[in-house]
LUMNU-666065 format. One record per residue (C-alpha): residue number from 0; x negated, y, z negated. Coordinates in Angstrom, 1 decimal. Layout:
N
+-----+--------+--------+--------+
!   i !      X !      Y !      Z !
+-----+--------+--------+--------+
! NUM !      X !      Y !      Z !
...
+-----+--------+--------+--------+
! end
This chain:
345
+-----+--------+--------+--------+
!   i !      X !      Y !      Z !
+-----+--------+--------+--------+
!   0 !  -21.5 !  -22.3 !   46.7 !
!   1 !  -24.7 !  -21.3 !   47.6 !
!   2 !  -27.4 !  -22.4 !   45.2 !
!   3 !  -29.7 !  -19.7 !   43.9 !
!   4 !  -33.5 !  -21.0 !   44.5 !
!   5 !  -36.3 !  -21.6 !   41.5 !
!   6 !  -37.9 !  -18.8 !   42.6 !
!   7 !  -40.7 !  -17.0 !   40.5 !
!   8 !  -40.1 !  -14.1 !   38.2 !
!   9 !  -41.3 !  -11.2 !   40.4 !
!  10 !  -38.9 !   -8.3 !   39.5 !
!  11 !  -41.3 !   -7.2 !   36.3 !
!  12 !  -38.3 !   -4.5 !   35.4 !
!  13 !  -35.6 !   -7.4 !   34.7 !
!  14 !  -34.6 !   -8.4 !   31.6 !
!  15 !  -34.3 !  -11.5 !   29.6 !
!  16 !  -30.4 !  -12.9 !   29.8 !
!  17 !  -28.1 !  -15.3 !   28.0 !
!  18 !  -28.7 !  -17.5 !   31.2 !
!  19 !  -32.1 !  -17.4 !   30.1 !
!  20 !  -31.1 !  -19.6 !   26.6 !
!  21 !  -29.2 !  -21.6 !   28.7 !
!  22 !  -31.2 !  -24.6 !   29.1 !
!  23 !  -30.1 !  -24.4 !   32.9 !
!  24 !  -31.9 !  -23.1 !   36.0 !
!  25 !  -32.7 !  -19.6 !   34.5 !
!  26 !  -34.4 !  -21.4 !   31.3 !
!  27 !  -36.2 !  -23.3 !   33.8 !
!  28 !  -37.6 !  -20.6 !   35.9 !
!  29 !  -38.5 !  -18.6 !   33.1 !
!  30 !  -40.3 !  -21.6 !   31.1 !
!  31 !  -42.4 !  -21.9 !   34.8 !
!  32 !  -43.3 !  -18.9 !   36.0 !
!  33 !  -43.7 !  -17.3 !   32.4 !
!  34 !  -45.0 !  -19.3 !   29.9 !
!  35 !  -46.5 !  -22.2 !   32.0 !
!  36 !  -48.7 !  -19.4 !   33.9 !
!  37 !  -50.2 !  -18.3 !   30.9 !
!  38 !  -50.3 !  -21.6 !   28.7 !
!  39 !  -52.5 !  -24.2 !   30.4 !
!  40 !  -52.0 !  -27.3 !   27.9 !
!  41 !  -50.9 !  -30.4 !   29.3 !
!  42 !  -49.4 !  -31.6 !   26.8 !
!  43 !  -47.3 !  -28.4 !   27.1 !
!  44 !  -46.9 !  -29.0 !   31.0 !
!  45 !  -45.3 !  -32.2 !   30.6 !
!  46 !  -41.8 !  -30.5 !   29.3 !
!  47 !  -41.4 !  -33.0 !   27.0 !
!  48 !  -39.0 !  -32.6 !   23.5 !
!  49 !  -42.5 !  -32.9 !   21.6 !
!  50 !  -46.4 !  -33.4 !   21.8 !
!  51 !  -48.6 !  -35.9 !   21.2 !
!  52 !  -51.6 !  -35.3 !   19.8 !
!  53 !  -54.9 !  -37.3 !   18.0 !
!  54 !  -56.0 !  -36.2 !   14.9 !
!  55 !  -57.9 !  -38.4 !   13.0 !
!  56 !  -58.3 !  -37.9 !    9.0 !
!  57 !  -56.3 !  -35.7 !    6.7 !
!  58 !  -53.9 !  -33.0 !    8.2 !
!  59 !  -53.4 !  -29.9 !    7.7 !
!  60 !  -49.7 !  -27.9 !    8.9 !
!  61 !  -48.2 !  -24.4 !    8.6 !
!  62 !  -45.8 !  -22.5 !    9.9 !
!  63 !  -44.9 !  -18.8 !   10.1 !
!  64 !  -42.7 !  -16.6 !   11.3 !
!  65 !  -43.0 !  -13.3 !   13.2 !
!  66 !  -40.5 !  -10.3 !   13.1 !
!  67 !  -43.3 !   -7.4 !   13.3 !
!  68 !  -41.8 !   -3.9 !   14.2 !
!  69 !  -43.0 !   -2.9 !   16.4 !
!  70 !  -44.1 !   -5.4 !   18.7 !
!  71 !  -47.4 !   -4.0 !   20.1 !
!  72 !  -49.7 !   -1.9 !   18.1 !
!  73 !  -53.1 !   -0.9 !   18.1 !
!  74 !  -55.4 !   -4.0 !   17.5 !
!  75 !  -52.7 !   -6.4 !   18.5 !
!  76 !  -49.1 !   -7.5 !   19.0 !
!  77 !  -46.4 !   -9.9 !   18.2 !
!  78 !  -48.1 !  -12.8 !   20.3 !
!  79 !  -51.6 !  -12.3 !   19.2 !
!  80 !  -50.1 !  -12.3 !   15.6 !
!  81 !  -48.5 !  -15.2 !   15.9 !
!  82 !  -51.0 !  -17.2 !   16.7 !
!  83 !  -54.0 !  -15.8 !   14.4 !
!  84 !  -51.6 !  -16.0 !   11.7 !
!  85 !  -51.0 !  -19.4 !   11.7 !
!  86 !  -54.4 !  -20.1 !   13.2 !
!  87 !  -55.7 !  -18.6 !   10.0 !
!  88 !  -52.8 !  -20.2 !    7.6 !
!  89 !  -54.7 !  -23.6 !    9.0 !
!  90 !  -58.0 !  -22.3 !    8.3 !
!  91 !  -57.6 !  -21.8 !    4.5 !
!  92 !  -56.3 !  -25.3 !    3.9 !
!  93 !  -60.0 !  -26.4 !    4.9 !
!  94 !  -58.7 !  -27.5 !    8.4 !
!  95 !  -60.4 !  -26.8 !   11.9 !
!  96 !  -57.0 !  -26.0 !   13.6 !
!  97 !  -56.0 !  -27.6 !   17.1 !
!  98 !  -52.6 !  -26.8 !   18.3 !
!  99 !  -49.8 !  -25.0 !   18.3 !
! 100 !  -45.7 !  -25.0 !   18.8 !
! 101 !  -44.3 !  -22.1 !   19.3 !
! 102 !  -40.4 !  -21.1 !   19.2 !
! 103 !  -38.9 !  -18.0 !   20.2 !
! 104 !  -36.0 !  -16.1 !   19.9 !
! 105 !  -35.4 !  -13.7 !   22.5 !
! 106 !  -32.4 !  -10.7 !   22.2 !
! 107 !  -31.2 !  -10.1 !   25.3 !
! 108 !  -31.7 !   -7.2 !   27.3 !
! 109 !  -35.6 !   -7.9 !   26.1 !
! 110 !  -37.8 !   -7.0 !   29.6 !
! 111 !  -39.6 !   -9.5 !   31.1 !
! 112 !  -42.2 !   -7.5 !   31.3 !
! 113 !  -42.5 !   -7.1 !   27.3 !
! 114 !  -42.0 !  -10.8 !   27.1 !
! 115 !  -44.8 !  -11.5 !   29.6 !
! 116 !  -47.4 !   -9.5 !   27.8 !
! 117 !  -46.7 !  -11.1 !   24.8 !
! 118 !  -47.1 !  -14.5 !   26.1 !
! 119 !  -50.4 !  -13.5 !   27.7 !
! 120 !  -51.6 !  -12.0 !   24.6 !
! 121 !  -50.9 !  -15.3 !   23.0 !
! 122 !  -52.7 !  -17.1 !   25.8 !
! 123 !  -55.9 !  -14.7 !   25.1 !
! 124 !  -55.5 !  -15.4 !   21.6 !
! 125 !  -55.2 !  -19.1 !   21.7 !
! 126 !  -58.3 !  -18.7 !   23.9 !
! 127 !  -60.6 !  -17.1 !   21.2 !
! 128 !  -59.1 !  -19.1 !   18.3 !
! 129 !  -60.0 !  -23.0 !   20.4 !
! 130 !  -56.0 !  -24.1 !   19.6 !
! 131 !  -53.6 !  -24.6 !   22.6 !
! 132 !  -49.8 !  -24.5 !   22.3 !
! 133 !  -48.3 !  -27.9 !   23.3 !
! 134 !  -44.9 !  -27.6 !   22.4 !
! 135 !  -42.3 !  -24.8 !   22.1 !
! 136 !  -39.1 !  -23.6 !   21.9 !
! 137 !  -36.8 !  -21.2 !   23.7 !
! 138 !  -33.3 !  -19.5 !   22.6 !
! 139 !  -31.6 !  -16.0 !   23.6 !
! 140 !  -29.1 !  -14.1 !   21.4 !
! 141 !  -26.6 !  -11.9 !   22.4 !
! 142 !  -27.4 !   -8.0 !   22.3 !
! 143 !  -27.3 !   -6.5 !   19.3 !
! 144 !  -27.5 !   -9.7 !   17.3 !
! 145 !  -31.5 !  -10.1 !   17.0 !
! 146 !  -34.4 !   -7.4 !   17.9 !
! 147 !  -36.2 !   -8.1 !   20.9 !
! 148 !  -37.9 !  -10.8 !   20.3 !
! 149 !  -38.8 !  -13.1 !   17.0 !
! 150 !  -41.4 !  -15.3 !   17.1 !
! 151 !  -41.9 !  -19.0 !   14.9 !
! 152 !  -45.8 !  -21.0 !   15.5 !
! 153 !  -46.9 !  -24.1 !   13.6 !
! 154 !  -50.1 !  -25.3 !   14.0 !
! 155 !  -51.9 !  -28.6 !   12.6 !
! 156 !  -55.5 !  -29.2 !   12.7 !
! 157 !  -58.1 !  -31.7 !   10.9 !
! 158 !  -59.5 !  -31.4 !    7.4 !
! 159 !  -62.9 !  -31.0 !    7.4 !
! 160 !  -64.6 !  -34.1 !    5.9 !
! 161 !  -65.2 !  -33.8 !    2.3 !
! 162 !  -63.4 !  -30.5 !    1.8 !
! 163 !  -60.4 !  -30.0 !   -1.2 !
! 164 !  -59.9 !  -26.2 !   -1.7 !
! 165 !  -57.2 !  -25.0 !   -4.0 !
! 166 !  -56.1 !  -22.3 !   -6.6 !
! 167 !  -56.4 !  -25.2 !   -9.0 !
! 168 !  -60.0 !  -25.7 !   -8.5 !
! 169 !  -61.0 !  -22.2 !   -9.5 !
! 170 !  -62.8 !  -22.2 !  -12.5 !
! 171 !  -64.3 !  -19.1 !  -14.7 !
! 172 !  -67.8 !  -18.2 !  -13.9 !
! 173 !  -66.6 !  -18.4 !  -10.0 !
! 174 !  -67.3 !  -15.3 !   -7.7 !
! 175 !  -64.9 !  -13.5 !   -5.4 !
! 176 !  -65.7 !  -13.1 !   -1.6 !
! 177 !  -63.6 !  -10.8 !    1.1 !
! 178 !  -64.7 !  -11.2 !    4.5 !
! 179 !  -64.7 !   -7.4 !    5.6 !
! 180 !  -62.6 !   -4.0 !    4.9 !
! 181 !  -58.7 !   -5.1 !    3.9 !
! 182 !  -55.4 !   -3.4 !    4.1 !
! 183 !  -56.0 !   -2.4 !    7.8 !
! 184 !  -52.7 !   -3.9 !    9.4 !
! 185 !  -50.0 !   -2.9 !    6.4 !
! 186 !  -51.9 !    0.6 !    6.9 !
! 187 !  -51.9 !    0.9 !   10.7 !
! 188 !  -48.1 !   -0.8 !   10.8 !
! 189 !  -46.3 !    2.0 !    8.6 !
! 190 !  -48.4 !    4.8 !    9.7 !
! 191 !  -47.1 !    4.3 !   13.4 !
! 192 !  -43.8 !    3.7 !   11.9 !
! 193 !  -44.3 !    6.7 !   10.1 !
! 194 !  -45.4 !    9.3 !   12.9 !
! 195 !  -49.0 !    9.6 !   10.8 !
! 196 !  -51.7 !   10.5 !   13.4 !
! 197 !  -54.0 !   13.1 !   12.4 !
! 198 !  -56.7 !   12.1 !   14.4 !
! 199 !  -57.1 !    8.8 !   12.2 !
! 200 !  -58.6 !    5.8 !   14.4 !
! 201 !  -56.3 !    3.2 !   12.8 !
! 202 !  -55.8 !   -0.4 !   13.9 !
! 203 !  -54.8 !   -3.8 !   12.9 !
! 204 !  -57.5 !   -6.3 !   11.9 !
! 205 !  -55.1 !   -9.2 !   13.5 !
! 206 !  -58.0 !  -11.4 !   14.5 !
! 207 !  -58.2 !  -15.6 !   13.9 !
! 208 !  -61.4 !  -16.2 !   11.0 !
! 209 !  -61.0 !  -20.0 !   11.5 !
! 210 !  -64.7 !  -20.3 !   13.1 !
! 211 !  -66.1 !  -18.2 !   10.5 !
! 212 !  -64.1 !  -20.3 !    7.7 !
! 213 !  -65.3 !  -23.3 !    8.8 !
! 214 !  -69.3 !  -22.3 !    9.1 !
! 215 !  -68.9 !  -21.2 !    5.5 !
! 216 !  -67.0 !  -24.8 !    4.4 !
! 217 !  -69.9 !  -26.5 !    7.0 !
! 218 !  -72.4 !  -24.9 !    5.0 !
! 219 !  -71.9 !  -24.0 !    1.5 !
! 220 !  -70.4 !  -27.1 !   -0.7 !
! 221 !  -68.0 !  -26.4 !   -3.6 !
! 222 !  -65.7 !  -23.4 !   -1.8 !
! 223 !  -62.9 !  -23.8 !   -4.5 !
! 224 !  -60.2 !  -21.5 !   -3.1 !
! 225 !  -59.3 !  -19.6 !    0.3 !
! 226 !  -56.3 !  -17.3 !    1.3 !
! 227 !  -56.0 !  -14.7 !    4.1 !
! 228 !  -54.2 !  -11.6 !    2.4 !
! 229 !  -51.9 !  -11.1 !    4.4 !
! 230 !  -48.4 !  -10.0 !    2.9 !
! 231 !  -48.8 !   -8.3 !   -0.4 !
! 232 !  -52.8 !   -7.8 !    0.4 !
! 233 !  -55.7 !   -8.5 !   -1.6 !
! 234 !  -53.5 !   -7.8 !   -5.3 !
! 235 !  -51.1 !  -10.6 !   -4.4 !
! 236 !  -53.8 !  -13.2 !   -3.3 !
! 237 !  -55.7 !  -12.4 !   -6.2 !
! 238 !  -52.0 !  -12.6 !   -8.7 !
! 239 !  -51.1 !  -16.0 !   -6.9 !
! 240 !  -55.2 !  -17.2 !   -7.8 !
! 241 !  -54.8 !  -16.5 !  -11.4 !
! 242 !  -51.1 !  -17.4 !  -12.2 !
! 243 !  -51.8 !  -20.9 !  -10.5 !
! 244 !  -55.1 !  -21.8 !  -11.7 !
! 245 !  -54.6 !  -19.8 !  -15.4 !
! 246 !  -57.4 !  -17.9 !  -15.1 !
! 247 !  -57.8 !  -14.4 !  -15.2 !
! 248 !  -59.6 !  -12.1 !  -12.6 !
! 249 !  -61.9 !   -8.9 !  -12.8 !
! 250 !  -62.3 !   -6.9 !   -9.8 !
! 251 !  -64.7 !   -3.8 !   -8.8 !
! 252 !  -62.7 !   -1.6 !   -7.3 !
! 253 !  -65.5 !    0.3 !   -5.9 !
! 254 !  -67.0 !   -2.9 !   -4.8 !
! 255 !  -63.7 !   -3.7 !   -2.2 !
! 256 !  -64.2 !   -2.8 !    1.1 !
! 257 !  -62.0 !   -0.4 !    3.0 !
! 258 !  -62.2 !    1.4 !    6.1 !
! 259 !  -62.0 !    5.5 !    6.0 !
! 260 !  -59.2 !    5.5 !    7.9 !
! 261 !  -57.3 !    3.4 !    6.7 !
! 262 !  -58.2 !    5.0 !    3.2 !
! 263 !  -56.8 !    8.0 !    4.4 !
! 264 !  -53.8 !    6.9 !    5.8 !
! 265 !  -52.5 !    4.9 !    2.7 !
! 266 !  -53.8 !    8.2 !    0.4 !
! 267 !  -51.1 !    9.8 !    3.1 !
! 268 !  -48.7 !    7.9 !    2.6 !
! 269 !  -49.1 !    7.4 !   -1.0 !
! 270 !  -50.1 !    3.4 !   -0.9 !
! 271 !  -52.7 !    1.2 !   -2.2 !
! 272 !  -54.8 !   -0.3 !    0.4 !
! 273 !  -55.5 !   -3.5 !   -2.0 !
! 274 !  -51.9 !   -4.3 !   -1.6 !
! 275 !  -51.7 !   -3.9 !    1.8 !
! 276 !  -51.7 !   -6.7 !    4.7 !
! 277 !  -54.3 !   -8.2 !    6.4 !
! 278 !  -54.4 !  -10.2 !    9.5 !
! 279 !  -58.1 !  -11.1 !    9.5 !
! 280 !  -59.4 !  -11.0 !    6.4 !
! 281 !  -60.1 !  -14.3 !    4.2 !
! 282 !  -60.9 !  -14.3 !    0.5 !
! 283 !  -63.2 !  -17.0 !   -1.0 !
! 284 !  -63.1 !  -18.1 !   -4.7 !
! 285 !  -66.9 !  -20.2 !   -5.4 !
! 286 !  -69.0 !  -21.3 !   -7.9 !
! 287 !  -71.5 !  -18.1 !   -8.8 !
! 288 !  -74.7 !  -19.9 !   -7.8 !
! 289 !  -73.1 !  -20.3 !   -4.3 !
! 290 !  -72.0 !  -16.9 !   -4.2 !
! 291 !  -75.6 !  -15.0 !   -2.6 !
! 292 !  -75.9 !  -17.9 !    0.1 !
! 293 !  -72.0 !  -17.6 !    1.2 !
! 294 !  -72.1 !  -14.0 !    1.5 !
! 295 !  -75.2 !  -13.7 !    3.2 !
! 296 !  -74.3 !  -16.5 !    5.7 !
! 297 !  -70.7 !  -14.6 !    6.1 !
! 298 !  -72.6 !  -10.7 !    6.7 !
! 299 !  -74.4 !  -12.9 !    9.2 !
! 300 !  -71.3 !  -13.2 !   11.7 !
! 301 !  -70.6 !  -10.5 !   13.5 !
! 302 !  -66.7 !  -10.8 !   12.4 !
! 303 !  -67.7 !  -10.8 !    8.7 !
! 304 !  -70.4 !   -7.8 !    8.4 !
! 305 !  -68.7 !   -5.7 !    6.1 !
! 306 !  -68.2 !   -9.0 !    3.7 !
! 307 !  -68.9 !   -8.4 !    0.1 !
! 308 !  -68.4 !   -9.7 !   -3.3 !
! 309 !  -65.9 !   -8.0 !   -5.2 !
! 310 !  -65.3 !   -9.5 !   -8.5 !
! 311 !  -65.5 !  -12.7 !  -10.6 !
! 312 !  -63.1 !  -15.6 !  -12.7 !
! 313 !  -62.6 !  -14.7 !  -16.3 !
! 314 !  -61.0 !  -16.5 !  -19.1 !
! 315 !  -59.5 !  -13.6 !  -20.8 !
! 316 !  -55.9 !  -12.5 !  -19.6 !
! 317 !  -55.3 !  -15.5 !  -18.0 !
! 318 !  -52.9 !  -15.2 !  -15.2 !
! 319 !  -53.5 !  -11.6 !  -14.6 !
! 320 !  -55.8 !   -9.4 !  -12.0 !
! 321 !  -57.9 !   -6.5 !  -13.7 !
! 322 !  -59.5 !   -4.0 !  -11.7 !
! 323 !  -62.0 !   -1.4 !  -12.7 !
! 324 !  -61.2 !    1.7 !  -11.2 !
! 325 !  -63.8 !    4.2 !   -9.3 !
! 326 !  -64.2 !    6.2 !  -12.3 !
! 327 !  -65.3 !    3.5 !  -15.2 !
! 328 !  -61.3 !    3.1 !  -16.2 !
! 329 !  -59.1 !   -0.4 !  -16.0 !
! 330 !  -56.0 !   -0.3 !  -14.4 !
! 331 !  -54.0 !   -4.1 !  -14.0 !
! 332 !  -54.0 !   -4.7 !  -10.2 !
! 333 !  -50.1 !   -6.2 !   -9.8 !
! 334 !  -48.1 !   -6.9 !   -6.8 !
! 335 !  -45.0 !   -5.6 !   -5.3 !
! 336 !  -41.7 !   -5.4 !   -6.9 !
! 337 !  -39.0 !   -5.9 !   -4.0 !
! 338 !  -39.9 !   -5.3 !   -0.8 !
! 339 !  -41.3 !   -2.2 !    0.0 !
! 340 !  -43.4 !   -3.0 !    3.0 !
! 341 !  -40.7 !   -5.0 !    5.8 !
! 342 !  -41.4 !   -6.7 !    9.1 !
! 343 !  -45.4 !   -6.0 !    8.8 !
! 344 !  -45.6 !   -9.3 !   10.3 !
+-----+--------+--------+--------+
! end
């Protein structure tokens, strides 16, 4: 029987197979002349069951994973997601991250030419985020059983020295920081889902904020808390902050930025933009008489210049979020009942 040669993947208009998941000469070819020519670690390139990698200090690990539909939308992508949102899942634990594994489960009939955008969307972002992937995983499903493609990343990285942040450090008196406009990837997500165009220049935010986490932990002491807002948005960060340290938050609602689009998009389709996802958005709980110095350092970044503080740490209604509304009333900011929003990420 003639043996079929290791040959590249060439034919950009075939599609992944069950051979593929095999572990045999498919899986190999693919794992080469796919993922290999996009991901340059070593560590990766050795094929190994696992990576080996020096980290000195505290460590910091995530893990997420990715079932966005549909895969590619304006601002980003399955692959790009998956990286920046474990990249930035790292980040808010107070850890420069450093590496990736990343495991994937492909339906078949999935082109390769989907699949090979996605890894080289990963490689880009991996690129601007300083991480590399050094381990991963491959498995195919039959047709019908999965869609397209899932995607699962965990990334470690280092705890930076002297850093502790946590819900449980936030005290009243602190100021809350976002880094820039939020709800822009819920927003952009279900208004492609939902046909919504009308000449709207949507897009996701999907971006990694690790650099920019770590020049404000580098150079403003006392950061109590971070999160990126990602399912659920700003209303359930800001619910999870004041139910775990019992503390109760006041927000200006005319204070939180949001783009115009994506304003008129969620007005469209009847949502709130403070509860929907971001993908490159952080929020910073601090002391108050940090607050002036962290924001003007952030505005300072080119990724953070529409940062702004929105609100503050209150001991009255302790584990709940207060917002005052654009026209001088209160309304309680609260999160989701259910699942309204699926597979935003």
């Amino acid at each position: 029987m003639k043996r079929e040669p290791d040959n590249d993947l060439v034919v950009h208009d075939a599609r992944v197979e069950l051979a593929h998941g095999s572990g045999g000469r498919a899986t190999a070819r693919l794992v080469r002349s796919l993922f290999l020519k996009y991901l340059p670690s070593p560590a990766l390139h050795e094929l190994h069951d696992g990576a080996v990698v020096p980290i000195a200090g505290p460590l910091a690990i995530s893990t997420d994973a990715f079932v966005v539909d549909p895969l590619f939308f304006p601002g980003g992508d399955i692959g790009k997601l998956s990286v920046c949102g474990t990249v930035n899942d790292v980040a808010m634990c107070g850890a420069r991250p450093s590496s990736l594994a990343a495991a994937f489960v492909l339906e078949e009939g999935l082109t390769i030419a989907e699949l090979e955008r996605i890894v080289a969307s990963m490689a880009q972002a991996c690129a601007g985020a300083g991480v590399s992937i050094v381990t991963g995983d491959t498995k195919v499903v039959p047709r019908g059983k999965g869609d397209r493609v899932f995607v699962t990343t965990t990334g470690v990285g280092q705890v930076l020295p002297g850093v502790s942040v946590g819900p449980r450090q936030i005290r009243p008196g602190d100021h809350v920081l976002v880094s820039g406009p939020v709800g822009d990837h819920g927003t952009t997500i279900l208004a492609l889902r939902a046909g919504i165009d009308a000449g709207l220049e949507l897009g996701s935010d999907c971006a990694p904020v690790a650099g920019e986490v770590m020049a404000l932990l580098e150079r403003i002491p006392g950061v109590h808390a971070l999160r990126d807002p990602t399912r659920g948005g700003l209303a359930a960060v800001l619910n999870e902050f004041a139910e775990q340290s019992g503390t109760g938050f006041w927000i200006d609602e005319a204070s939180v930025p949001v783009s115009p689009a994506t304003r008129a998009a969620a007005d469209i389709l009847g949502l709130d933009p403070l509860q929907m996802a971001c993908e490159g958005r952080f929020v910073a709980v601090l002391p108050a008489e940090r607050a002036d110095e962290a924001l003007s350092l952030l505005r300072a970044l080119p990724a953070c210049a529409g940062a702004a503080s929105i609100g503050e740490v209150v001991a009255a209604h302790p584990g709940k979020v207060v917002a005052r509304t654009r026209i001088g009333g209160e309304r309680l900011l609260d999160v989701f009942e259910g699942e309204p929003l699926p597979r935003i990420c």
